[in-house]
C-alpha beads as a LAMMPS data file, in Angstrom:
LAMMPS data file: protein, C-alpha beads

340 atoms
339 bonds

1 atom types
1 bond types

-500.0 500.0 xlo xhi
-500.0 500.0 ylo yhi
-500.0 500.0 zlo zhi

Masses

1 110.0

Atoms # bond

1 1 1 0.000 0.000 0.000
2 1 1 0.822 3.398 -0.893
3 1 1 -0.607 6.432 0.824
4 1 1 -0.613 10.188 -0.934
5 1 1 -0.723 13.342 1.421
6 1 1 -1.662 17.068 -0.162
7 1 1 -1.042 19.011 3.898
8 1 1 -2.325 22.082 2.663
9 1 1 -3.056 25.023 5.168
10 1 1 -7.481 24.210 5.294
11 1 1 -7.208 20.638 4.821
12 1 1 -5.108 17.478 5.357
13 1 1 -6.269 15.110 2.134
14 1 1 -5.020 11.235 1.955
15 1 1 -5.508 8.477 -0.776
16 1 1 -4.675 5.001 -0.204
17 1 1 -3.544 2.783 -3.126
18 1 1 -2.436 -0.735 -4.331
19 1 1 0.501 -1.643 -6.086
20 1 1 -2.022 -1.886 -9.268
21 1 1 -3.041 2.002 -8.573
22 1 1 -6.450 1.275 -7.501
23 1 1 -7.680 3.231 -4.577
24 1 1 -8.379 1.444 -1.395
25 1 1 -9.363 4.881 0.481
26 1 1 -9.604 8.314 0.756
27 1 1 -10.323 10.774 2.978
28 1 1 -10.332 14.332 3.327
29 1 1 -10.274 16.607 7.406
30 1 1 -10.315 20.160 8.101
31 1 1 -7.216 21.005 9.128
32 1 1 -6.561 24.619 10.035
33 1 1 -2.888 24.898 10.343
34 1 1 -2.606 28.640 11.042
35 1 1 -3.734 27.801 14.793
36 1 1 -0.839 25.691 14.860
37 1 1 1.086 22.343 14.189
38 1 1 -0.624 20.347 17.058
39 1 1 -3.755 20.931 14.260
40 1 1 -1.513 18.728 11.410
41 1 1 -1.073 16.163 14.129
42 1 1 -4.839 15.680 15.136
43 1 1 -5.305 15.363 11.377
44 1 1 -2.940 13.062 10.781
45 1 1 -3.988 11.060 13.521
46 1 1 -7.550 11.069 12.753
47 1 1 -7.268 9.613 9.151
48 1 1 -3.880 7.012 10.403
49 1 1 -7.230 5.558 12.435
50 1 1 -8.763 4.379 9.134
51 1 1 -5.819 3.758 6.849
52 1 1 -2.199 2.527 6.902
53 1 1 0.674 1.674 4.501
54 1 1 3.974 0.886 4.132
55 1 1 5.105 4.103 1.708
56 1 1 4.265 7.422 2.072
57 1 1 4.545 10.379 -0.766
58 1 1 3.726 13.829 0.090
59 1 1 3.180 16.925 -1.670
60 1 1 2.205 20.264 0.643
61 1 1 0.739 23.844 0.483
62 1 1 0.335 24.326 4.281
63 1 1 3.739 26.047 4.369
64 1 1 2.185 28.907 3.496
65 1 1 0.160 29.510 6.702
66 1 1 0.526 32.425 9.183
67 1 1 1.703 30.308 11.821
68 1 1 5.773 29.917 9.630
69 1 1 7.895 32.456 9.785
70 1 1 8.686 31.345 6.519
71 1 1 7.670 28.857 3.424
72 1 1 11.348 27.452 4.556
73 1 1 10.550 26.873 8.182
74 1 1 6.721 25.581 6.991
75 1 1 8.240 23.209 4.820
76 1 1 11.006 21.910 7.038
77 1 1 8.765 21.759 10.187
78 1 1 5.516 20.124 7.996
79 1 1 8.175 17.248 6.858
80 1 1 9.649 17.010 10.165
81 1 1 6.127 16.138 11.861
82 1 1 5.214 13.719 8.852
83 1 1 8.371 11.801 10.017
84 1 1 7.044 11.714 13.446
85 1 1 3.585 10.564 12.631
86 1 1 4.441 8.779 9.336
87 1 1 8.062 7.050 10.328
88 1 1 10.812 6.302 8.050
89 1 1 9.333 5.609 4.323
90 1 1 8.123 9.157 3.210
91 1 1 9.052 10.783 0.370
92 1 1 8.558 14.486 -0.784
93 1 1 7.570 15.563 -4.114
94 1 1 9.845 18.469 -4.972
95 1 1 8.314 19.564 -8.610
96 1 1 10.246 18.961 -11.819
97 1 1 13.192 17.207 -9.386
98 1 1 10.585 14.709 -8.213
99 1 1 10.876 12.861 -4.890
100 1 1 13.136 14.006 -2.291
101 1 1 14.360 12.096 1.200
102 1 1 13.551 13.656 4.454
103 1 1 17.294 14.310 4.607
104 1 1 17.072 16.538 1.377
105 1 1 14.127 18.725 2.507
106 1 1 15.515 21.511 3.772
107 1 1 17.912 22.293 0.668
108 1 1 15.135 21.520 -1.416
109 1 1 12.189 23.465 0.293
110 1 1 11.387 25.820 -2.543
111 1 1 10.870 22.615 -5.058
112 1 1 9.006 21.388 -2.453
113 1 1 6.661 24.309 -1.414
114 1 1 3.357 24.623 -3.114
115 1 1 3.806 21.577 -5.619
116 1 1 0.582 20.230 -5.339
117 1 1 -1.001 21.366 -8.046
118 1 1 1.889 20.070 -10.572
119 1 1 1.620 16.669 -8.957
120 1 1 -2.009 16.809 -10.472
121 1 1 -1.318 18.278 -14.038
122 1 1 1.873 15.577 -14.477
123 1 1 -0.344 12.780 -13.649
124 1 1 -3.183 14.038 -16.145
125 1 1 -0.741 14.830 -18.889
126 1 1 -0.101 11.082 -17.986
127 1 1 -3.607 10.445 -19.545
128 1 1 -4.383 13.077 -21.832
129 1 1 -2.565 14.721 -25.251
130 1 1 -4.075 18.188 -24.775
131 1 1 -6.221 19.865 -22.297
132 1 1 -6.730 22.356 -19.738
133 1 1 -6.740 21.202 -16.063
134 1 1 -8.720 23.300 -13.900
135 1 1 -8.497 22.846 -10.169
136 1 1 -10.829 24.832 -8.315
137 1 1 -10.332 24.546 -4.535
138 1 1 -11.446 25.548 -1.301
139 1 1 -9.510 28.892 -1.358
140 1 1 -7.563 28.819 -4.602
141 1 1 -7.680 27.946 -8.269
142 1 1 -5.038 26.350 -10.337
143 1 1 -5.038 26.834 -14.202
144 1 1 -2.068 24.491 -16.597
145 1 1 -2.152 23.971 -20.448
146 1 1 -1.585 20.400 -21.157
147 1 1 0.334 20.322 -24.617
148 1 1 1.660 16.980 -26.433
149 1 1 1.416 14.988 -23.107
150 1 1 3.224 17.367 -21.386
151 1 1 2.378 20.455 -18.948
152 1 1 2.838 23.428 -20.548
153 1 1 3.494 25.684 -17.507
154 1 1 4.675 29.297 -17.466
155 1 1 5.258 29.751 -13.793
156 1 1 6.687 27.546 -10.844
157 1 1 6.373 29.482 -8.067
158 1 1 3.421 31.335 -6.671
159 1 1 4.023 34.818 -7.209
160 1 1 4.771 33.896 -10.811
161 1 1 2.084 31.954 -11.721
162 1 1 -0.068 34.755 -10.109
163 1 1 0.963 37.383 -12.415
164 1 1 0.202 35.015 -15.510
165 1 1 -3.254 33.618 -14.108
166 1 1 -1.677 30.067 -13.216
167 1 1 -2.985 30.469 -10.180
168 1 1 -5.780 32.804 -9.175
169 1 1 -6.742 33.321 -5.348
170 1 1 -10.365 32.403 -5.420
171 1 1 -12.391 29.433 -4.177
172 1 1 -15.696 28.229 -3.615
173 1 1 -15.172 27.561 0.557
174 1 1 -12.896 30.561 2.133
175 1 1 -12.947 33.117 -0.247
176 1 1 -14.400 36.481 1.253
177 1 1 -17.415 37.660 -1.032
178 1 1 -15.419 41.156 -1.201
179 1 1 -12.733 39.961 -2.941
180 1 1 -14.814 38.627 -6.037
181 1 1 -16.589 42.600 -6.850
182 1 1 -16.471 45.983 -5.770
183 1 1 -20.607 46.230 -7.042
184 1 1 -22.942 43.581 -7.268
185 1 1 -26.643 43.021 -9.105
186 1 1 -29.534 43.084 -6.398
187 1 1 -32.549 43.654 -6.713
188 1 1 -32.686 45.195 -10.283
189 1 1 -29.551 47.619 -9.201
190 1 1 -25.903 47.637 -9.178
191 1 1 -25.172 47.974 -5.755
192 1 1 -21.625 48.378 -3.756
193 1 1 -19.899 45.738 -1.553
194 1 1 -19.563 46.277 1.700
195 1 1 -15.528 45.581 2.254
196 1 1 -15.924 43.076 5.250
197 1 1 -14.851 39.538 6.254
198 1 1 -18.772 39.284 6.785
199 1 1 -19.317 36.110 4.490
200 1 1 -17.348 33.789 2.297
201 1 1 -18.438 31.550 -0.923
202 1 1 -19.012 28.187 1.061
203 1 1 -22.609 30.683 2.096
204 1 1 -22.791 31.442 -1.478
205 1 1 -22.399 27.958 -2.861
206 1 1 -24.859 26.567 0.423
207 1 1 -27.637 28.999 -1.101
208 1 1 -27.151 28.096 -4.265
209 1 1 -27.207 24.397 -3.550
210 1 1 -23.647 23.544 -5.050
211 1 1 -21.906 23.138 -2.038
212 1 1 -22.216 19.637 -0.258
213 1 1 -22.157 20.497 3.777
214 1 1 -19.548 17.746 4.288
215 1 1 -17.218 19.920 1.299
216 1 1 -17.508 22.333 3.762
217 1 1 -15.447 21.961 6.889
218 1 1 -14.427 25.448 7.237
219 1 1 -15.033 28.155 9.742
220 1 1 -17.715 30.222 9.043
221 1 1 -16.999 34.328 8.618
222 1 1 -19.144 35.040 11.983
223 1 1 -18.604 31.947 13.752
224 1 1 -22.037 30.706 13.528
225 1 1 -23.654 27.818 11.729
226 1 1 -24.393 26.924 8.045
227 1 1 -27.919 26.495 7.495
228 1 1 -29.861 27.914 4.779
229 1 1 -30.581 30.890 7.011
230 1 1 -27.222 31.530 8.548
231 1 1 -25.913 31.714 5.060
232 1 1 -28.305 34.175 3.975
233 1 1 -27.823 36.582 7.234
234 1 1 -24.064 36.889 6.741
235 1 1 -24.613 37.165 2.834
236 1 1 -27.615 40.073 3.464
237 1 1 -24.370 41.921 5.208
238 1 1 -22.665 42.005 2.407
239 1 1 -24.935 44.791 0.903
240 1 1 -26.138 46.442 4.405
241 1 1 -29.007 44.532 5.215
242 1 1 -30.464 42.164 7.653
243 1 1 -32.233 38.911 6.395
244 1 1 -35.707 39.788 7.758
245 1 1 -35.784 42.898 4.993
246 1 1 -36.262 40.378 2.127
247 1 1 -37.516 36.609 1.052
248 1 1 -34.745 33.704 0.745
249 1 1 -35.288 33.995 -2.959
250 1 1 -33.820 37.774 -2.747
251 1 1 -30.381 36.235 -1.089
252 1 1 -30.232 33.055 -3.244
253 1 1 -30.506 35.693 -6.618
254 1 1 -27.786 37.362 -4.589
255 1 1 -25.745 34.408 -4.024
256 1 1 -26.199 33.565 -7.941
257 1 1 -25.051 36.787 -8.504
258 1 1 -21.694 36.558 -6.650
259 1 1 -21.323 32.928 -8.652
260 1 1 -21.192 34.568 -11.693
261 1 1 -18.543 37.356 -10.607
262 1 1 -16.653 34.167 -9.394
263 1 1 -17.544 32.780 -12.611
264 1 1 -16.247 35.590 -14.702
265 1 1 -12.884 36.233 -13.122
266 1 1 -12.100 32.085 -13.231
267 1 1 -12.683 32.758 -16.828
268 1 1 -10.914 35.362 -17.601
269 1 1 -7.815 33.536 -16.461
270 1 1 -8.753 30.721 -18.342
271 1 1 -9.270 32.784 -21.436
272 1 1 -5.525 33.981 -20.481
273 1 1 -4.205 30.735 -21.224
274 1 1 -5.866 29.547 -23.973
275 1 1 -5.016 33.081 -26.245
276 1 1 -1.281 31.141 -25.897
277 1 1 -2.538 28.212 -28.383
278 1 1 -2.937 28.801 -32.354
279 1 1 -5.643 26.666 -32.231
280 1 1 -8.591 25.953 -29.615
281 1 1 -11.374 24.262 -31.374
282 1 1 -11.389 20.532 -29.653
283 1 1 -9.659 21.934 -26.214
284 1 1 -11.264 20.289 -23.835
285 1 1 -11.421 21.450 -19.759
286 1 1 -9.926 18.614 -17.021
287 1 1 -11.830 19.731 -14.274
288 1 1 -11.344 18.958 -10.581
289 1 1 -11.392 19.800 -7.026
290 1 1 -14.584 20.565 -4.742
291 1 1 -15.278 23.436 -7.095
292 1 1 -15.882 21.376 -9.931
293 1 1 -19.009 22.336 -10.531
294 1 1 -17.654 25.687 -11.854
295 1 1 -15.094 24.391 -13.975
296 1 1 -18.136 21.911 -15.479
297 1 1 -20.169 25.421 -16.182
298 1 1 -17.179 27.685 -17.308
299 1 1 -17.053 24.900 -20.254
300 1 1 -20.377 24.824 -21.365
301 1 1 -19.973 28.461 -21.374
302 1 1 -16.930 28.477 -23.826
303 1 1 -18.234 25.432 -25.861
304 1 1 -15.396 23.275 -24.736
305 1 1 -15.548 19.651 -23.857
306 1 1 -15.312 18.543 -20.305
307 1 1 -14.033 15.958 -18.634
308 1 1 -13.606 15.135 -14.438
309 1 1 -10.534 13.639 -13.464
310 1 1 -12.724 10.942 -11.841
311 1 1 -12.191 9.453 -15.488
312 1 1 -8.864 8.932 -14.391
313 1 1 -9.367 7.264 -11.222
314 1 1 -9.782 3.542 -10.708
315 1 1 -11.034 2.781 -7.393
316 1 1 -12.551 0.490 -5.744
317 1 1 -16.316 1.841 -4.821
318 1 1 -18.311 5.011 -6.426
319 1 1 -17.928 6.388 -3.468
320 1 1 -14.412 6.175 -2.670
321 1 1 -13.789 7.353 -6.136
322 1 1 -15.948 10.786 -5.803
323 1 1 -13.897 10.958 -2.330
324 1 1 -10.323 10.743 -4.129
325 1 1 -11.849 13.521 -6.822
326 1 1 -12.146 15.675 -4.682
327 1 1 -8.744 14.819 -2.926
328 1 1 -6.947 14.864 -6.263
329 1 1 -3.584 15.919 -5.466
330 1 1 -2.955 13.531 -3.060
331 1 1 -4.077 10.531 -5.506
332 1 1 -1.841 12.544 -8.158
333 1 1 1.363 12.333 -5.754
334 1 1 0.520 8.678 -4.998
335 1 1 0.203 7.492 -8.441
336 1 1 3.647 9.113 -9.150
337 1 1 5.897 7.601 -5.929
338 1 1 4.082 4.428 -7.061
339 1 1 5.963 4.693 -10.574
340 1 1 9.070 6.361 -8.896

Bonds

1 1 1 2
2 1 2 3
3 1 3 4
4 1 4 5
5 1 5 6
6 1 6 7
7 1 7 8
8 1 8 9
9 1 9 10
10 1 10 11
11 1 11 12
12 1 12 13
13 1 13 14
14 1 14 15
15 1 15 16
16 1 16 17
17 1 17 18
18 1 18 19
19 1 19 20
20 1 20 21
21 1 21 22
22 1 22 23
23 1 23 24
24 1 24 25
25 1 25 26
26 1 26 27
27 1 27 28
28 1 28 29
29 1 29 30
30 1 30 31
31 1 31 32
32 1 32 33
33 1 33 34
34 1 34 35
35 1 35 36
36 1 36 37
37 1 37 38
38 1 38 39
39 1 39 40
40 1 40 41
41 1 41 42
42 1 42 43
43 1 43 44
44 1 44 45
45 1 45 46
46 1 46 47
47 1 47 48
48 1 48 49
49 1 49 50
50 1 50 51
51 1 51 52
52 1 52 53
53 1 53 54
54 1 54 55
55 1 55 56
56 1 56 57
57 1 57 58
58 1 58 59
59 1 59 60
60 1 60 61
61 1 61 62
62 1 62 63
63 1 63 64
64 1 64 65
65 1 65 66
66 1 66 67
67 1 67 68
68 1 68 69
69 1 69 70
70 1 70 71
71 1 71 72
72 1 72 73
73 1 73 74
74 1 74 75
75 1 75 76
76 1 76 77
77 1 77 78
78 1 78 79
79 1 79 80
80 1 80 81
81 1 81 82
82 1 82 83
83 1 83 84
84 1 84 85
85 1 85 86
86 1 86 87
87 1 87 88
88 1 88 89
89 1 89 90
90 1 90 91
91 1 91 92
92 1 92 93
93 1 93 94
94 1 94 95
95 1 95 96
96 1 96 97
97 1 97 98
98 1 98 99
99 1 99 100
100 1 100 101
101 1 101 102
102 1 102 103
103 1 103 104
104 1 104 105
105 1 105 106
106 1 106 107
107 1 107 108
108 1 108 109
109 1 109 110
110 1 110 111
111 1 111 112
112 1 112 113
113 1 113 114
114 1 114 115
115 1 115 116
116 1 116 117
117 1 117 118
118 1 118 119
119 1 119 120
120 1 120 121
121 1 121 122
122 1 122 123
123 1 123 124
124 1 124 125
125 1 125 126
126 1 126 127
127 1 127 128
128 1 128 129
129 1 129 130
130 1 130 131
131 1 131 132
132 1 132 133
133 1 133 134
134 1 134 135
135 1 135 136
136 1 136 137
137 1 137 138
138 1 138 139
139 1 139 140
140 1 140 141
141 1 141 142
142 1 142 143
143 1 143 144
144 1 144 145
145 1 145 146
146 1 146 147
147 1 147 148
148 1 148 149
149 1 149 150
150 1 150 151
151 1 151 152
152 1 152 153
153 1 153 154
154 1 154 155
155 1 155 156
156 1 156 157
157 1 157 158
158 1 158 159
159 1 159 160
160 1 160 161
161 1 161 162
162 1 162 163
163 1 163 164
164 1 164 165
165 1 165 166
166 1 166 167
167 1 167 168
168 1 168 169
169 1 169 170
170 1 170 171
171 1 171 172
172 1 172 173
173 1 173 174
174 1 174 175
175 1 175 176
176 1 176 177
177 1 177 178
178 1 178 179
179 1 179 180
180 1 180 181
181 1 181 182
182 1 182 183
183 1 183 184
184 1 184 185
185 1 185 186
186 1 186 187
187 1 187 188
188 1 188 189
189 1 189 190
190 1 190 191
191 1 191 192
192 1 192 193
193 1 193 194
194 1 194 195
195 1 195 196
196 1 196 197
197 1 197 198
198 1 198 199
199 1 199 200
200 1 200 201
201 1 201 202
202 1 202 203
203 1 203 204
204 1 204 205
205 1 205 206
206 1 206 207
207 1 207 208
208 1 208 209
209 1 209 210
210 1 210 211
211 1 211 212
212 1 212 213
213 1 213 214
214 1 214 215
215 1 215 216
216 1 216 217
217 1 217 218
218 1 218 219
219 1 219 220
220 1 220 221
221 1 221 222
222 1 222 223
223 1 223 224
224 1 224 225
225 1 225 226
226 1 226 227
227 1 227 228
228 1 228 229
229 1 229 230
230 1 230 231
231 1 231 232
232 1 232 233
233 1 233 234
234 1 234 235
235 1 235 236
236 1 236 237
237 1 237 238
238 1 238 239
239 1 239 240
240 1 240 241
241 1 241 242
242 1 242 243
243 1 243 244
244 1 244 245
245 1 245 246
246 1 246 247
247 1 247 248
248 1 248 249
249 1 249 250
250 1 250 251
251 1 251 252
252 1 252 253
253 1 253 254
254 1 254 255
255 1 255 256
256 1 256 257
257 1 257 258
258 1 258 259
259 1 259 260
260 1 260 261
261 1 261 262
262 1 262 263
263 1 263 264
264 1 264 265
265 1 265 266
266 1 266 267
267 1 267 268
268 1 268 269
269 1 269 270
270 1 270 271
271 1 271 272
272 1 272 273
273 1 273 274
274 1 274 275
275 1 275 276
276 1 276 277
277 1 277 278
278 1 278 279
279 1 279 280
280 1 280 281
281 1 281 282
282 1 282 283
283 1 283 284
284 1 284 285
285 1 285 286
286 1 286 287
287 1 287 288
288 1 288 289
289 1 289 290
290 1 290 291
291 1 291 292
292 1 292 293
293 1 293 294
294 1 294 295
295 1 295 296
296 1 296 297
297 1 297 298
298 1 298 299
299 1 299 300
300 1 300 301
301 1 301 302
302 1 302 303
303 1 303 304
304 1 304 305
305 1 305 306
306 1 306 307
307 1 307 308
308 1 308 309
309 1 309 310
310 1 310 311
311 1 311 312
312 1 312 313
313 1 313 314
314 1 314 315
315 1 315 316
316 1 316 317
317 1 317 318
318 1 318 319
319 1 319 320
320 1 320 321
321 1 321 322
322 1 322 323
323 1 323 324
324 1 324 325
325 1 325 326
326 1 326 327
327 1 327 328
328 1 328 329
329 1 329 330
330 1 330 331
331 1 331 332
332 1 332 333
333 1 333 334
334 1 334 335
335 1 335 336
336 1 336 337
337 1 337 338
338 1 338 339
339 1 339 340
């Protein structure tokens, strides 16, 4: 058995495989590693409860939380604690160097930093000749060009591949609702945005019925729960009002309306990459993450095909197959120590 860990900075994701690929398990808990480390350990130790193996390849984004000084320290201290909980037989995927040794994390940390999302695209361009893979996450969404088998990547860091819409800083769980418009459509007007951490997308994507509540294991902006009307309260904030001064229907138009300014600035970064080929007609979109929904809808909006990467997973249940979609990375950076 081989088990892949994404340690991001929201979420600790794990997929179990065999030594034919086929997933055995996979399982996904909130992890919230900006309150700390003894956060990664609880997580660890709550999905070690339901799975073991033997070898252990790891790919991480949770270096990047407030609780490092540094992505160096994150990266050093996150490997450090996977030894402890994971013993010996760990590996680290470093990028374009591939797996690293616990003994060659530290001089490798920037490889190793934020590599998730390249574990993903090498593993589709694994399966498919052209496409473009489309992660959209909990708090972030990562764009890559598949060309010829091969990723066909501009940027391989994070501040590059922010300034060439690689990655874009929006997802369908944390993202604050005033970071996706300055003005908004309600009620027949174009209204402004009130510039407070008052609600996020998971109360969007709740209202608008996309969001599963089990995809959503973060906090919530005010603290308080996630039903139907919670959501709507915190979203009714967002241009000055209370709840009580309209119907559900008014917030759920509202919520669409934020969707599509989501919507729009996920495609305008896709539209970024796909002005770099000479020829789009039969692109199709490789969509994944807990935001694939969006990705599914951005190409029926563009007339491209669409494909999930549950295509590419062989598992061995429905249900632990729609599991390890949604944890692709991880299955990504197990499929790859498996062939390393």
């Amino acid at each position: 058995m081989m088990i892949g860990w994404d340690i991001g900075g929201a979420h600790l994701k794990a997929v179990q495989i065999d030594t034919a690929g086929i997933v055995q398990a996979a399982s996904q808990v909130y992890c919230p590693l900006w309150r700390g480390l003894h956060e990664l350990e609880r997580a660890f130790d709550a999905i070690l409860s339901t799975m073991q193996a033997k070898q252990h390849s790891i790919t991480m984004t949770g270096e990047l939380a407030d609780f490092f000084e540094s992505r160096h320290t994150g990266v050093v201290q996150i490997a450090q604690m996977a030894r402890q909980k994971l013993g010996e037989n760990i590996q680290f995927y470093a990028g374009k160097k591939g797996f690293v040794p616990l003994a060659q994390v530290a001089e490798n940390s920037t490889q190793i930093a934020s590599m998730n999302w390249f574990a993903s695209v090498q593993f589709v361009a694994q399966n498919v000749q052209s496409a473009l893979f489309l992660d959209i996450g909990s708090t972030t969404t990562d764009i890559a060009l598949i060309g010829e088998a091969e990723p066909q990547i501009l940027g391989f860091n994070d501040a590059t591949r922010m300034q060439v819409d690689e990655l874009v800083y929006t997802g369908v769980v944390r993202t604050p609702l005033m970071a996706l418009a300055q003005k908004i459509s309600f009620n027949g007007m174009l209204v402004n945005v009130a510039a407070e951490h008052f609600s996020t997308t998971a109360d969007v994507y709740t209202l608008t019925g996309d969001l599963p509540l089990e995809e959503n294991m973060s906090d919530t902006a005010d603290g308080a729960d996630k039903s139907i009307a919670a959501c709507a309260k915190r979203i009714a904030r967002m241009v000055g009002m209370e709840c009580a001064d309209a119907h559900i229907g008014t917030w759920r138009n509202l919520a669409y309306a934020f969707k599509y300014a989501q919507l729009n600035l996920i495609q305008q970064a896709v539209l970024r990459q796909v002005s770099r080929l000479e020829e789009a007609r039969g692109l199709h979109i490789v969509g994944c993450g807990v935001g694939d929904f969006l990705a599914y809808e951005l190409a029926q909006q563009l007339g491209f095909r669409y494909h999930s990467v549950i295509d590419f997973i062989a598992a061995k249940n429905t249900q632990v197959q729609e599991i390890t979609a949604v944890c692709f990375p991880a299955f990504a950076v197990a499929q790859l120590g498996l062939q390393s």
